[in-house]
N, C-alpha and C positions, 0 to 999 in steps of 0.2 A: 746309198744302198748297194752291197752285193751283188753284180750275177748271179752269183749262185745261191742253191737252192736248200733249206734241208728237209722240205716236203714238196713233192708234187701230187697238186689232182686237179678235178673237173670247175669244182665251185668252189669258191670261198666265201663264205660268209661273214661279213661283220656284223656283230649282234645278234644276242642266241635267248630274248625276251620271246613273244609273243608270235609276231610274225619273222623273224630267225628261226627260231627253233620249227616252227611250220614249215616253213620252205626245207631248213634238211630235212626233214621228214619226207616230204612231197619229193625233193628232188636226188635223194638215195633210193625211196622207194621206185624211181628209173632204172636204177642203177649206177648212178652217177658217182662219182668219186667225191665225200666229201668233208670240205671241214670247215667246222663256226669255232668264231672266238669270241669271248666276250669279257671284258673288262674286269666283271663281277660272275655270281655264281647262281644263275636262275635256276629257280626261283627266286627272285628276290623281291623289297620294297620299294627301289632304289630311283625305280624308273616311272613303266607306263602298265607295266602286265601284273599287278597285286590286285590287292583288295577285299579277298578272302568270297565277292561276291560278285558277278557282272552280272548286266542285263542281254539278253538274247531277244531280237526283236523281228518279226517277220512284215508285216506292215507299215516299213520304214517313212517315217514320216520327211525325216529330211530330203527325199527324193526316189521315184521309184525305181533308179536306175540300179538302187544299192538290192531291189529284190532279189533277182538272180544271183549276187551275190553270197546274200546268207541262209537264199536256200540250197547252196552248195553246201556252205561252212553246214547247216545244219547235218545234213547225211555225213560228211566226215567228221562232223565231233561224233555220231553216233558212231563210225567207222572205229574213231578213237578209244570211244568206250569201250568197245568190245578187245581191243586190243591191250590196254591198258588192265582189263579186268576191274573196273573201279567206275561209280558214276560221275559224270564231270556235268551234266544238265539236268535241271527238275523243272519239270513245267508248272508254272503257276496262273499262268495265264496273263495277262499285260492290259494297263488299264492309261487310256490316253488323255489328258485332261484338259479344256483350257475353252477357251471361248469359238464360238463357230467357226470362226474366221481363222482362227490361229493357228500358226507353224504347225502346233504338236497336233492339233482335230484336224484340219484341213491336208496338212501334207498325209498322217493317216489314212484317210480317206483317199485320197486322191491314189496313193499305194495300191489298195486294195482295191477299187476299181479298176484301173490298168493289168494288175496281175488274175485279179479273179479270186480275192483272200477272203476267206470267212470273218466277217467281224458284226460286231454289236453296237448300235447307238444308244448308250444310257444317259437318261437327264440327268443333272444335278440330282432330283432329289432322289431317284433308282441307284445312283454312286452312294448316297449316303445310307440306303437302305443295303444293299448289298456289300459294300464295304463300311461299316461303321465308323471308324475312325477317320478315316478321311472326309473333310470339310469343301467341300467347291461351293461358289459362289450360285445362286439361284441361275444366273445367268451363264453358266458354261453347262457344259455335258462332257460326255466322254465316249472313246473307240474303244471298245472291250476286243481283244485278238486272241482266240486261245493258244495258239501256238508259243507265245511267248513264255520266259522262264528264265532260271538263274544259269547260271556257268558258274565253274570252279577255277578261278585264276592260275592258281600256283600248280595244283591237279593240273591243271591243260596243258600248261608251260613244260612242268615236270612230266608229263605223256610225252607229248610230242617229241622231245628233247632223248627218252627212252627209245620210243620207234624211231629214231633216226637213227640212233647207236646202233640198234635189233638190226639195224639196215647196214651198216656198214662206216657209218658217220664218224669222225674224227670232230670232238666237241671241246676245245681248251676251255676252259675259264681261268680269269684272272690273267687273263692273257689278250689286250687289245688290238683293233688291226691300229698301224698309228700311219700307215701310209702304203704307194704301190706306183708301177711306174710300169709303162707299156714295153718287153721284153721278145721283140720278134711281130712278126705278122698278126699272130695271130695267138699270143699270151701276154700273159699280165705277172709280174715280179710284186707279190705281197710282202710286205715287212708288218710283222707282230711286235710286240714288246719282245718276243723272246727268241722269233726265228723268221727266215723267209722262205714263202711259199711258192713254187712257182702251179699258174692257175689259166684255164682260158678263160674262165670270169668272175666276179666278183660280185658278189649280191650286197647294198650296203642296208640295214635293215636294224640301223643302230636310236630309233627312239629319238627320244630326246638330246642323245648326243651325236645327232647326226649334222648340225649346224656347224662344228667340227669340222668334220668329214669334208662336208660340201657347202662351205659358206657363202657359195652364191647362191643356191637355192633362197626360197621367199619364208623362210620360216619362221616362225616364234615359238618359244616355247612360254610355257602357261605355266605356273604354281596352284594347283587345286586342290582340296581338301574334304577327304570323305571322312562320315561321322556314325560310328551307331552308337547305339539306345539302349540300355540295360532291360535284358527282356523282362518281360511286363507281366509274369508270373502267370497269366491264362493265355487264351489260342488265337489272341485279337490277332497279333502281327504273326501268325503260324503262315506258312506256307499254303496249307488246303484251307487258307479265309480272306489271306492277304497276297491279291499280284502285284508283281513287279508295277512299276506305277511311275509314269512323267507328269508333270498339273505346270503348266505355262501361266506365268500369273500372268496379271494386266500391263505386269511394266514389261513385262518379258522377259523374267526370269525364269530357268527352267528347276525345278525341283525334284530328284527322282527319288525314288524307295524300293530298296527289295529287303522281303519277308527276313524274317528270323530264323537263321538254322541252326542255332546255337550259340552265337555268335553276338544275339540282337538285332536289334532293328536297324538296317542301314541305308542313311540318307545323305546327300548330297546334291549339290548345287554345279548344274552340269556350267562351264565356263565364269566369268567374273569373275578369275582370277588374276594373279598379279604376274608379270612379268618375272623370268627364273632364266638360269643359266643351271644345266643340270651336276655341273660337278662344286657349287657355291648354293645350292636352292636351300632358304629355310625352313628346315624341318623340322622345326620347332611351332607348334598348334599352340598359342596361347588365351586363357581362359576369356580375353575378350573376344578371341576371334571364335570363341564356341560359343558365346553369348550371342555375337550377333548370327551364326547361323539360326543359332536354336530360335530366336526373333522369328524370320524368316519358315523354319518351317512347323512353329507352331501355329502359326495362323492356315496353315494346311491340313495339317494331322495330328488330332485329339489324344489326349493319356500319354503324349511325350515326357511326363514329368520334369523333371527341372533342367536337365540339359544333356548334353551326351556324355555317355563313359569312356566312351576312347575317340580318336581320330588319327589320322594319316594322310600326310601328304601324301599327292600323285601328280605326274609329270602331265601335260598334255602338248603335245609337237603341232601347232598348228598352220594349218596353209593359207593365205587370202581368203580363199572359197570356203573354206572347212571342209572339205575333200581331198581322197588319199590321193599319193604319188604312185605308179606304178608304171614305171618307163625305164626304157635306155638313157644313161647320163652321157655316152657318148655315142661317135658314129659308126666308131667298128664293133658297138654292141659286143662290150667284155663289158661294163658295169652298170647293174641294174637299180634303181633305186625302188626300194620295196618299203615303205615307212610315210612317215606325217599323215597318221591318222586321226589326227585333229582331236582326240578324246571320245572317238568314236566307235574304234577299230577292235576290239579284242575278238570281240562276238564274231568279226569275217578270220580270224589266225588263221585257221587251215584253208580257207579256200585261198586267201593270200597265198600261203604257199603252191596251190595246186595254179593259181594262176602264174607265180615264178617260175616253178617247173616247166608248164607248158610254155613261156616266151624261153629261157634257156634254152629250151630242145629244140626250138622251131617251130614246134608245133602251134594248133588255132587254138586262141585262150576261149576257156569256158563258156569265160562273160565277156560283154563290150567295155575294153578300155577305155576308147575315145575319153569318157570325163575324167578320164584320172592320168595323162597325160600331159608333156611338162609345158608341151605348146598352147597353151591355155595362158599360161604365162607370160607370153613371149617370147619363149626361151627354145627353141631346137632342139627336138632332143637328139639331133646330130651331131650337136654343140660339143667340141673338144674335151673331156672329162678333167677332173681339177685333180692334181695327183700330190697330197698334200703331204709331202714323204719329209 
């Protein structure tokens, strides 16, 4: 690599999906100097930030540390909204399903007592009178949350990605970081496919292809598969009848659903998926692999008819823990790792960004990182950066 440079600025970003494209946002709106690159041209399918629908959850069940979290993310999508001029959240409300004990009711619960959350305990048979189509077993119940509701993947991506430019943002696509090497005290020398950057830091915030990037990290990536359902001609799977919805069976598999916007009814099976390497991943959905979802979630939800009309792979970047990364990769703090959010993360994008922002500036993050730090791992996050040039 070059000394020399044929851009300088503040950050650089690799990866301009989901939480990329948040952090420019977040960290122009400082006033920061900046520019993402991304391989591809987000919005796209390619990765981890599609799907035409997400779920938005306030009474996080998988632990309550992720609360504070996305009741940031909530006020800056709303932020977004107004910015964008366009809706990117509908609330439908959120329905948790599974047996007392279980991940999806108990961790629920346990959320919303910690934070102080509005929610509802419905039996089995008040789930099937209030949402008809979906089937729980006599023995489970459910955490009704209202807060909860959809996101607009490609919309959010495509916002965010706009406010950062509105900012000042320098955004390539089809232009990847492919390496970078420590250039002075106190910068960093990026190389792109197509030019080098010189930068005080480096935000690496690349998805699924960040294993790449930084092949010592502890990562896997996942091959997952979302499906919807040809809508169903009346208002069963409508948005004002049908919420966002998780139902944890017995073996402990997780099953989620959001409503209809036009689009169908869509369902998928959160992890059990197969091992993937993101630039070789089969995106090819074939009619047995829709058979045996449909298996699986017809024994949950009623007037599915015969099977799904469309599907789409999606990537998922997952850690040991199933918790995000969000540290320094090295000890003079120029590269930050912003990613591996396990199939989890879209719903936190902007607050991701506002918490990159605030560690780049110096400043105190929002929320408590301690669980999403690399020393969890064993790993320092003083530890020398991997400079894969």
């Amino acid at each position: 690599m070059s000394s020399a440079s044929d851009l300088t600025v503040d950050v650089v970003i690799a990866g301009l999906g989901a939480a990329g494209s948040a952090a420019a946002w977040r960290l122009a709106s400082r006033g920061l100097r900046v520019a993402g690159f991304d391989a591809h041209e987000p919005p796209h399918t390619l990765g981890s930030s599609h799907g035409r629908s997400r779920i938005i959850r306030e009474a996080y069940f998988e632990h309550p540390q992720y609360v504070p979290l996305v009741q940031l993310a909530y006020r800056l999508w709303e932020e977004l909204e107004g910015l964008a001029g366009t809706r990117l959240f509908q609330a439908t409300g959120g329905l948790m399903i599974g047996a007392p004990d279980s991940a999806v009711v108990a961790g629920t619960l346990r959320s919303a007592r910690e934070h102080g959350l509005s929610v509802e305990r419905w039996s089995a048979a008040e789930i099937r009178r209030r949402v008809p189509v979906l089937a729980p077993d006599d023995s489970m119940e459910g955490v009704f949350e209202p807060r909860a509701g959809v996101l607009a993947p490609e919309r959010g991506v495509a916002a965010m990605a706009a406010a950062a430019r509105a900012l000042g943002a320098q955004l390539f696509v089809h232009e990847p970081v492919t390496g970078w090497r420590t250039d002075g005290p106190a910068e960093l020398l990026v190389q792109t496919a197509a030019r080098a950057v010189r930068t005080r830091a480096l935000v690496l915030a690349a998805g699924p292809w960040m294993p790449g990037l930084l092949p010592q990290l502890p990562l896997a990536v996942e091959r997952v598969v979302q499906h919807w359902y040809p809508p169903s001609g009346d208002d069963r799977f409508a948005p004002e009848r049908f919420p966002v919805f998780l139902i944890e069976a017995p073996d402990g598999r997780v099953l989620y659903g959001l409503p209809d916007q036009g689009d169908g009814l869509k369902l998928a099976e959160h992890h059990h998926g197969t091992p993937a390497r993101a630039d070789a991943v089969d995106r090819h959905v074939s009619p047995e692999e829709r058979a045996r979802f449909h298996r699986l979630a017809a024994r949950w939800v009623r007037g599915l008819g015969d099977g799904p009309a469309d599907s789409a792979v999606c990537l998922y970047t997952n850690t040991p823990d199933g918790d995000f990364v969000l540290d320094w990769a090295d000890a003079s703090r120029s590269v930050y790792i912003a990613s591996a959010c396990s199939g989890h993360g879209f719903k936190f994008a902007p607050a991701i960004g506002q918490v990159v922002a605030a560690e780049l500036a110096g400043s105190a993050s929002p929320v408590d990182l301690t669980p999403f730090r690399l020393g969890r791992f064993g790993a320092a996050a003083g530890s020398p950066a991997v400079e894969p040039i």
